[in-house]
N, C-alpha and C positions, 0 to 999 in steps of 0.2 A: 424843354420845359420841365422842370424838376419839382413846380408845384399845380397841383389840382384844383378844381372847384369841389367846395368843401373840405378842405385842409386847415386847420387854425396853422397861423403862424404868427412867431414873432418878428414884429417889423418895427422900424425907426417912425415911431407915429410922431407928426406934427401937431402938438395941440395949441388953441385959440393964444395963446400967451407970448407963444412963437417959440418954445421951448422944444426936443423932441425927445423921445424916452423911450424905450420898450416896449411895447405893450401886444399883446395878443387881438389877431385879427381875424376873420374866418371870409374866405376866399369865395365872393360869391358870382366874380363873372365869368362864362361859360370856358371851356380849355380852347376852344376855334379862337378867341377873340384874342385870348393870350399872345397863341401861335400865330395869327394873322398882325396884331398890332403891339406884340411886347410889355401888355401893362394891364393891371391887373385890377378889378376893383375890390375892397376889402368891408367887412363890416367892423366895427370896433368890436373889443370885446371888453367886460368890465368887472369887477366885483362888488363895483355898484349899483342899486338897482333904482335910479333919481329916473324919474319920468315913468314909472311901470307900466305905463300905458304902451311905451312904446321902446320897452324891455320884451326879449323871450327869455326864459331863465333854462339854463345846461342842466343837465343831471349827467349823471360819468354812464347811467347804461347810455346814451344817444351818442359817445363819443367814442372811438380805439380807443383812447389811453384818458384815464380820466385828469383835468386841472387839478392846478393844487389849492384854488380857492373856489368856494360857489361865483359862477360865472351869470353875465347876461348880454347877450349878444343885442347892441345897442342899433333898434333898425330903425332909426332918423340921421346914426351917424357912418357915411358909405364916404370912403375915399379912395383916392387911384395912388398907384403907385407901382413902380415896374418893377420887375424880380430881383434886382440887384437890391432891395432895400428890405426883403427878407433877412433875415436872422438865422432863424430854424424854425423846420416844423415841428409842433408843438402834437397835434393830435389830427383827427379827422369826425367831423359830422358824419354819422349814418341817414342813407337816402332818404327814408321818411322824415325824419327830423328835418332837414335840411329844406325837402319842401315847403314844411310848415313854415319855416324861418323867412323861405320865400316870400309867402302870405302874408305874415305880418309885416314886413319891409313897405310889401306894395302899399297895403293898409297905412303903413305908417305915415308913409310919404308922398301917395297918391291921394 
């Protein structure tokens, strides 16, 4: 397993159009589930912030390496996808952030 939970990475995102592009995604399901089933669930990540209800918005202290645009981790939009469709990793969520991000996920979509 060569990625974590809480890792952004670039992955080949599928979007609605049926197009697929680059995009940065932050790794939110647990590393057992990885290791036990090969696949990964991701949250988008964006530099848009359309729905802020159900945006968390990045700042470069909550991450290692900061992005190179203001970011907002989009938690209505969760997809799967198996590690082969990684790209690179990009940065890492620190754990308290990370939790928080949990929270709104659940909020968003429960």
């Amino acid at each position: 397993m060569r990625y974590e939970q809480r890792d952004i990475v670039e992955i080949s995102f599928l979007f609605p159009d049926g197009n697929f592009k680059p995009h940065p995604a932050l790794i939110v399901s647990n590393n057992e589930l990885q290791l036990d089933e090969g696949f990964i669930y991701l949250a988008l990540i964006s530099s848009k912030s359309y729905n802020p209800q159900y945006c968390y918005e990045l700042d470069d202290e909550m991450l290692t390496s900061p992005l190179q645009k203001k970011s907002y981790v989009k938690c209505r939009i969760i997809v799967g996808n198996i590690e082969r469709d990684v790209i690179r990793k990009i940065s890492r969520v620190r754990k308290e952030y990370f939790d928080e991000i949990v929270e709104k996920i659940k909020s968003s979509i429960f």
